[in-house]
N, C-alpha and C positions, 0 to 999 in steps of 0.2 A: 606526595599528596597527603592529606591531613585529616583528622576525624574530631570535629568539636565532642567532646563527651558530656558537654553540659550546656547547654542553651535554651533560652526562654523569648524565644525569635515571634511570639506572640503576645507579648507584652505591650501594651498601651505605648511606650515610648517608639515602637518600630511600627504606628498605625499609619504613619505616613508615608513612609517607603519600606516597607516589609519587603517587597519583593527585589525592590534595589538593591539594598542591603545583601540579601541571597546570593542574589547575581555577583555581586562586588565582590564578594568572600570565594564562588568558583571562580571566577575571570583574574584576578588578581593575587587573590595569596593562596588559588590552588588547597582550597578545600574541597576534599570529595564529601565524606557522609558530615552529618549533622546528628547528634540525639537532643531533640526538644522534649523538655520535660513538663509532664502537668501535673497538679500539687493539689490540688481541690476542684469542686463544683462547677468554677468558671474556669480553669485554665487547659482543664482533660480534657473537654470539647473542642476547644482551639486548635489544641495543640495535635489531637488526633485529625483535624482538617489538614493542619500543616501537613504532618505524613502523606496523609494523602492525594495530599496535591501535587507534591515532591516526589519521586519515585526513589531519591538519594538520602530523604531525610527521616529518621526513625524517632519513636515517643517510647516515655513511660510513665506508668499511670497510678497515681499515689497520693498520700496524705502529707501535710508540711505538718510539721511541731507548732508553728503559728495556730494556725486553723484546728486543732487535735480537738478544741473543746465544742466545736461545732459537728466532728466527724460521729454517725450515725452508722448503726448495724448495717442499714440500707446502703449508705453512702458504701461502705466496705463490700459490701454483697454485689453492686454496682460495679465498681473495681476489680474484682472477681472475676464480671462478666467480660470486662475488657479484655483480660488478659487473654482472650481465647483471638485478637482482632489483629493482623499479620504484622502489623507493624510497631506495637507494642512488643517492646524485646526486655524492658524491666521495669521493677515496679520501686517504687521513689518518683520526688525524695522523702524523703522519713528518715524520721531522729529525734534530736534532741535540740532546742533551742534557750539556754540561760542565761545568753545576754538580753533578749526582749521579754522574752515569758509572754508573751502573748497569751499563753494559755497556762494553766497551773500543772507544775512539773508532776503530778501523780497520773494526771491526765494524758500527758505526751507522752509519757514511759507505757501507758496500757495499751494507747493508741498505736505506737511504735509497735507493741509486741505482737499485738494482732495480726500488722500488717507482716512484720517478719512469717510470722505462722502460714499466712496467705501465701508469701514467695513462696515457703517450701513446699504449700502444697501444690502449686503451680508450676514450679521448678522454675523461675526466673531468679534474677539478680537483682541486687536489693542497694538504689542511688539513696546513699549516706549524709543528711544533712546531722553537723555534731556544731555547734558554737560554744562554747563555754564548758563542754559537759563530757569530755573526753572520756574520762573514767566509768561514767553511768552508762555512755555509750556502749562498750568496752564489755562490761558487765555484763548488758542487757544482752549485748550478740553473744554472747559465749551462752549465759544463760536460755538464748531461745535457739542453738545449737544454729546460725547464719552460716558455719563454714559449710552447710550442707549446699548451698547456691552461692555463695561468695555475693561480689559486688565490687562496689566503689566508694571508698570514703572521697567525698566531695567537695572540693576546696578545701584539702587536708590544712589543718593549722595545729597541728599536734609538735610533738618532740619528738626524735628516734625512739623512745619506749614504746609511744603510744603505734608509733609506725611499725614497730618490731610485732606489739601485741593485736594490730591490724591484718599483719601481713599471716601470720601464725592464725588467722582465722579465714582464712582464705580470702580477704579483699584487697583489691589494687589502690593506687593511691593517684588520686591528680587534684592536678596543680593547672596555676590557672594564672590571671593577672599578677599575682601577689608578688609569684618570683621574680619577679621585673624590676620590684621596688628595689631602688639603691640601698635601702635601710632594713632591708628584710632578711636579716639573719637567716633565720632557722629554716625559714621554705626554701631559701638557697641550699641550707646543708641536706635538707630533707631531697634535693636534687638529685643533689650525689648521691645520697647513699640509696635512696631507693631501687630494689632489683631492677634490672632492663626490662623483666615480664612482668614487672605488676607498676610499671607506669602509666599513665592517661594525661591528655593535657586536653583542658577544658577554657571555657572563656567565664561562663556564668551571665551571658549577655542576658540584660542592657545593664549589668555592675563590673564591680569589680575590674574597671579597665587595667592593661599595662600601661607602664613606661611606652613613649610617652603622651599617651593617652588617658591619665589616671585623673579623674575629677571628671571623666566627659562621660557621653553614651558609647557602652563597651561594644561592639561588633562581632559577629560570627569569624569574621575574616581574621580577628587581630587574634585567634589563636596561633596563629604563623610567631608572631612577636613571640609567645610563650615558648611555642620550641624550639628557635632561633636561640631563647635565653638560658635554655635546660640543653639544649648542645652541646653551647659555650661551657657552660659550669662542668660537664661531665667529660669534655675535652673530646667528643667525637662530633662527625659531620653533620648538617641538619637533616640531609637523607638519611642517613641512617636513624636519627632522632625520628624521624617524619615514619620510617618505613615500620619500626619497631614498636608504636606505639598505634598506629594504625593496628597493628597485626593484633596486639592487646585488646585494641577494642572488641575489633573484629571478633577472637576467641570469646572473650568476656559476654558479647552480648547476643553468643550463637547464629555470629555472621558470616563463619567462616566458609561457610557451606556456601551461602546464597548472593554474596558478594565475589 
């Protein structure tokens, strides 16, 4: 059984069969839990209804790098409030965003640092959005002391160093559609070598599809693909894939007790 560690299962693109979709992902590729993630204003609402309509599926509740230049004291104070609500188990995503810039990089970096300050005083785990910006990332978590909650860098696209100076700060790494790609180097070797306890596999639904689903709407379900493909490369069974990365989440997001 399988734990998506990142999905966005209330997204405009699944307003049509949200619920099918659910279903398809237990009944067929034997997904147990779900973490849906909210990122701002409109998507923390949704996504905490999801949790609780789901008794299998968990949220966390957070600012995107996009959105940073809209994020308010209130909006954080807000957030704060959530973290006290059962099914919020961490707070993200947050980070760094330089390939869009939606917002200007002095502003994501402050925003970021806030919220890291928020996990620790909350004590949650902190969902890692980095594009472009590995290094500042990197920085910022060391400088705002993150290995105190750890986390998840999320749809890692780094190199072994940056993997190495992730891991060395207490966060796990997942992987998601990307390793699927025939062409994708470095997320394949990032496979291998990442420790068996600080792996996650994630989908990033409704993006980021795998093989051979890449260009369509990605599914909760098709995380099965992803550790089907992180099995293969690391030369053991998908059970054991399946069992080990469960049990990761599970620790990671202080499920182990309640699960």
């Amino acid at each position: 059984m399988l734990f998506d560690t990142h999905a966005h299962l209330n997204d405009a693109k699944f307003a049509e069969d949200q619920d099918e979709v659910i279903q398809r992902a237990r009944e067929e590729y034997r997904v147990r839990y779900i973490l849906n993630v909210g990122y701002n204003r409109e998507t923390i609402p949704t996504s905490l209804a999801l949790a609780e309509k789901y008794d299998f599926i968990y949220t966390s509740v957070g600012w995107h790098p996009h959105d940073a230049v809209h994020c308010t004291e209130e909006d954080l104070e807000w957030i704060r409030s959530l973290t006290r609500h059962p099914k919020v188990v961490a707070l993200g995503e947050m980070g760094l965003d330089y390939y869009w810039d939606n917002s200007p990089r002095d502003v994501q970096k402050e925003v970021f640092r806030k919220q890291i300050r928020l996990a620790r005083e909350v004590g949650l785990p902190i969902i890692i959005h980095d594009r472009d910006a590995h290094e500042d990332v990197v920085q910022i978590l060391k400088e705002e002391h993150a290995e105190e909650v750890g986390g998840v860098m999320h749809c890692f696209s780094g190199d072994l160093h940056i993997m190495e100076a992730c891991l060395e700060l207490n966060f796990m790494i997942g992987l998601g559609g990307p390793v699927t790609f025939k062409n994708a180097k470095l997320p394949k070797e990032i496979a291998v070598q990442v420790p068996e306890d600080r792996l996650l596999i994630e989908t990033d639904c409704p993006y980021l599809a795998p093989h051979p689903f890449r260009g369509k709407r990605n599914e909760t379900g098709y995380v099965r693909l992803v550790a089907e493909q992180i099995a293969e490369l690391r030369g053991v069974s998908f059970e054991k894939l399946a069992q080990l990365t469960m049990d990761n989440a599970k620790r990671l997001f202080g499920l182990t007790e309640r699960l």
